[in-house]
C-alpha positions as CSV (number, residue, x, y, z in Angstrom):
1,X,-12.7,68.2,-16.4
2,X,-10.8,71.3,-16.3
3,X,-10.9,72.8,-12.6
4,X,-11.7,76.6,-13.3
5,X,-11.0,77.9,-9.6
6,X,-6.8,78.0,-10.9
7,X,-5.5,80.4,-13.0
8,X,-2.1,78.4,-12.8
9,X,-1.3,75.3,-11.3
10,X,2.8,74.0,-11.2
11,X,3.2,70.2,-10.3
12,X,7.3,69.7,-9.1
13,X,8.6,71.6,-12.4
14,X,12.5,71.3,-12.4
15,X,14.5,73.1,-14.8
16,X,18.2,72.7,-15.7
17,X,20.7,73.9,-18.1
18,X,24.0,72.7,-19.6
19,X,26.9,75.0,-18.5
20,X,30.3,73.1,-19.9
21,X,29.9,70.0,-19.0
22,X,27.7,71.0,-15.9
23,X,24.1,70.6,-15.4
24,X,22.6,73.5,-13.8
25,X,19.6,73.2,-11.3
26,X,17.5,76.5,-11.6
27,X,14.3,75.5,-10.4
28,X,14.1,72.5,-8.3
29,X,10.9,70.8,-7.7
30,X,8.4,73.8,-7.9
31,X,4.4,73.0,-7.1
32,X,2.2,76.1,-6.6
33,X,-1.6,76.8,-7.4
34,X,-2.3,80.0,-8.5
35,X,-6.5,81.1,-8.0
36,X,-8.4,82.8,-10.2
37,X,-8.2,86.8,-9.8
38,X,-5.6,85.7,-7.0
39,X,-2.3,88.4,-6.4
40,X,0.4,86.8,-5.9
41,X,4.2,88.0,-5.5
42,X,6.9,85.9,-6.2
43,X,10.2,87.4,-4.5
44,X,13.6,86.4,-4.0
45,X,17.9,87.1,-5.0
46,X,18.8,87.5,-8.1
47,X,19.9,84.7,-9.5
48,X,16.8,82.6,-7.7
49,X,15.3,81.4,-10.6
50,X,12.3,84.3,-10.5
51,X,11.9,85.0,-13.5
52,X,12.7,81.4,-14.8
53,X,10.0,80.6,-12.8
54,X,7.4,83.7,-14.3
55,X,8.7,82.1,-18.3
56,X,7.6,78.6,-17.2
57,X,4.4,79.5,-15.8
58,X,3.4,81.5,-19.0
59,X,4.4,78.9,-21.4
60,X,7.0,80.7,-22.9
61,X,9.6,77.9,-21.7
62,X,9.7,74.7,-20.9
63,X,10.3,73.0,-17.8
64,X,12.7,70.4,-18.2
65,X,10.3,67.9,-15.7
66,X,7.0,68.3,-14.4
67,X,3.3,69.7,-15.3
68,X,2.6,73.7,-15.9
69,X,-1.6,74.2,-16.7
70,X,-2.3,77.6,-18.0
71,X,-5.8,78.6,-17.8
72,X,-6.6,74.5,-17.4
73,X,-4.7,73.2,-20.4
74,X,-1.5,70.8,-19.8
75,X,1.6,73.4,-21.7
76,X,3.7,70.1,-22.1
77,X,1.2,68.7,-24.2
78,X,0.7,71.6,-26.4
79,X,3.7,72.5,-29.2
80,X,4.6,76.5,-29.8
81,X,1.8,77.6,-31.5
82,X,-0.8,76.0,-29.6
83,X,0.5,77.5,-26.5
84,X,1.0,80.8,-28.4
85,X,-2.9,80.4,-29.1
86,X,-3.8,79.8,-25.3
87,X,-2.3,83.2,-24.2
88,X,-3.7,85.2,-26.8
89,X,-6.3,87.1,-25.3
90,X,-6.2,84.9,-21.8
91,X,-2.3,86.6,-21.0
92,X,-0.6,89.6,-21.0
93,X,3.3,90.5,-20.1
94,X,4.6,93.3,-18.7
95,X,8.4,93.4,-18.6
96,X,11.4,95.2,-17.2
97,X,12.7,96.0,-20.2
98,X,9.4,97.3,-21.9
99,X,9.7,94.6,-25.1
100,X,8.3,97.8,-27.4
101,X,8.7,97.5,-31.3
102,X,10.7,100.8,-32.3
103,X,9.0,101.4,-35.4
104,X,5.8,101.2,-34.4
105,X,3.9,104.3,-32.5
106,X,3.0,104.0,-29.0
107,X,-0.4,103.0,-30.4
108,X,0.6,100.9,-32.4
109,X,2.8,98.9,-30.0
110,X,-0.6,99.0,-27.4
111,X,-2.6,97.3,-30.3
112,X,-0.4,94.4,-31.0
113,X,-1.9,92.3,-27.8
114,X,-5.7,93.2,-29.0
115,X,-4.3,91.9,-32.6
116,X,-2.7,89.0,-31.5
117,X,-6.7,88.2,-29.2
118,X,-8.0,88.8,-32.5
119,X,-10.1,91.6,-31.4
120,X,-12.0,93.2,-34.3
121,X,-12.0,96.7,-32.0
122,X,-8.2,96.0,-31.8
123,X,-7.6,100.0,-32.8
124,X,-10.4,101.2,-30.3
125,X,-9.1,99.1,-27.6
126,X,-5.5,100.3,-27.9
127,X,-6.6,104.0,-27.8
128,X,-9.0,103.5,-24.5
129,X,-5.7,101.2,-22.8
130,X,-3.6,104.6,-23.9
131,X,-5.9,106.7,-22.1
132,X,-6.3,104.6,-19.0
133,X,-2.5,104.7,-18.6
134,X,-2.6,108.9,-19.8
135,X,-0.7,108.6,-22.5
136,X,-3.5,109.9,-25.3
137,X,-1.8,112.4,-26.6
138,X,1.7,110.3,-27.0
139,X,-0.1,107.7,-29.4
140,X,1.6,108.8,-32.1
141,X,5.1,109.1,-31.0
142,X,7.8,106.4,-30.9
143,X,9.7,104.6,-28.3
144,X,12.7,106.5,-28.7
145,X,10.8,109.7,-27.9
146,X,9.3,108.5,-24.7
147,X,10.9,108.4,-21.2
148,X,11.2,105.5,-19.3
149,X,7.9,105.7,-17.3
150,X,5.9,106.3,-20.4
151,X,7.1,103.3,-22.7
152,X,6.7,101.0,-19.3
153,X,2.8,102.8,-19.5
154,X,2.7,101.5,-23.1
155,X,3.5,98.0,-22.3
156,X,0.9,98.5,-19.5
157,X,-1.8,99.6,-21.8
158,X,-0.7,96.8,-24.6
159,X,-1.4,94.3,-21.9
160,X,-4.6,95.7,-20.8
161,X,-6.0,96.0,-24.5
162,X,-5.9,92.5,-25.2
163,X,-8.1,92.0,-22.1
164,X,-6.3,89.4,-19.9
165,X,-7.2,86.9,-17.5
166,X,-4.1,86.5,-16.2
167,X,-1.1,89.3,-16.1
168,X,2.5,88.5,-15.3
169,X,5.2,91.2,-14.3
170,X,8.7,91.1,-14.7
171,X,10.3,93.5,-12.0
172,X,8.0,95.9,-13.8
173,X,9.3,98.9,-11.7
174,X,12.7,98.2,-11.8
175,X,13.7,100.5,-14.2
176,X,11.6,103.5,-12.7
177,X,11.9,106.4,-10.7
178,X,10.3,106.2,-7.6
179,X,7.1,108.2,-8.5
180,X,6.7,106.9,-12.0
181,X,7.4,102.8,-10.3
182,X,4.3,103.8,-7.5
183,X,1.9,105.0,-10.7
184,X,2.9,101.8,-12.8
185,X,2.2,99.3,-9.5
186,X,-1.2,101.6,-9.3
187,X,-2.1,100.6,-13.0
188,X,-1.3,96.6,-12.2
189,X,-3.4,96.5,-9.1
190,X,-6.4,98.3,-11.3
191,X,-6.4,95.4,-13.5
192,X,-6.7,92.8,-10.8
193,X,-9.1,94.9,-9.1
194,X,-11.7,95.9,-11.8
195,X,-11.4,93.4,-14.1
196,X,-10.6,90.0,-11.8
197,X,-7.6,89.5,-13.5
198,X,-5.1,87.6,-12.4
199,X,-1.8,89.2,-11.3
200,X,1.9,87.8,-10.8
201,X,4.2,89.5,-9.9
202,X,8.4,89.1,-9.6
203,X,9.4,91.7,-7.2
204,X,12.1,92.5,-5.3
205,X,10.5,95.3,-3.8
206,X,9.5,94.7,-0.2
207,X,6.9,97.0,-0.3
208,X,5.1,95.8,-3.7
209,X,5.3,92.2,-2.1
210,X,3.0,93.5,0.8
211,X,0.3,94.6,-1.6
212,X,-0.4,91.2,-2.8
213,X,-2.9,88.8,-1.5
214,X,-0.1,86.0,-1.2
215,X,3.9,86.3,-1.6
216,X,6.5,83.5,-2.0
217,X,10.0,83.5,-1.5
218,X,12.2,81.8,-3.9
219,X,16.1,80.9,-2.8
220,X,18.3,78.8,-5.1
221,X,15.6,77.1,-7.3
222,X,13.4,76.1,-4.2
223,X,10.2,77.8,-2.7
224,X,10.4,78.9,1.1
């Protein structure tokens, strides 16, 4: 019976990697519970295995031993595109580096979650996410013609259009300004608030960490 209060639940995941003829330890025995509409920041280094860490809990890696459930389903005993299947419309991403199509319009790129969740309102969806995160009157404009701040907005809004129980960020102010970073965090925190959502966050901002219901510190491979 699948136990709904957890989002996420890690049992002693290890993950290492062949460098040479050296096996690399990046995460190291790794058990956490994450609750449903739970905040949680995971800090630490770089190099600490964060965002290792953040790819393992979404299924988009393996761990090399030990149990990830996503939303109450085992990942290790689901292939690619049944765990490709399990995050559509349950997960959205919001990453550093955006992760925007360039040939598609900003509306465009904000429709791809609700297309991949199979919503039939996919189009509507993506236009109401583009005006949550003000960016109406950008949705027909590409990438390349929007700052920074803005195309970080469009990830936002192609996360929230796809409805997701659970949202993980990826240092997802790290390439902002200051002012633009505190509207983006203000965005993240709506989505847990109004809509229960589940938020994870790798940050190494101090400051973001605090706004969390819960924060872990991760050093060399090994929650502190």
């Amino acid at each position: 019976m699948q136990d709904i209060r957890w989002a996420v639940r890690a049992q002693s995941i290890t993950h290492e990697v062949s460098s040479g003829d050296k096996r690399l330890t990046i995460l190291d025995d790794v058990s956490l519970d994450i609750g449903q509409g739970e905040s949680l920041a995971i800090v630490g280094r770089s190099g600490s295995g964060k965002t290792t860490l953040l790819s393992m809990l979404a299924g988009l890696d393996r761990p090399t031993r030990g149990r990830v459930e996503l939303a109450g389903s085992d990942l290790g005993a689901l292939d690619e595109d049944a765990r490709a299947r399990l995050r559509a419309g349950r997960v959205g991403f919001v990453f550093q580096s955006f992760q925007l199509l360039a040939g598609f319009t900003a509306l465009e790129n904000a429709q791809l979650g609700a297309d991949l969740a199979g919503h039939r309102d996919a189009a509507e969806r993506a236009r109401t996410a583009l005006a949550q995160v003000g960016l109406s009157a950008r949705a027909g404009h590409h990438p390349y013609q929007l700052s920074g701040g803005e195309q970080q907005r469009v990830a936002i809004a192609r996360a929230f259009a796809a409805g997701p129980t659970i949202l993980f960020a990826d240092e997802p102010t790290g390439n902002l300004d200051s002012a633009t970073g505190a509207e983006i965090v203000e965005l993240l925190f709506q989505l847990n608030r109004e809509r229960g959502a589940t938020l994870v966050l790798v940050t190494h901002d101090a400051e973001l960490a605090a706004r969390c219901n819960r924060m872990l510190s991760l050093s060399e491979g090994r929650l502190g």
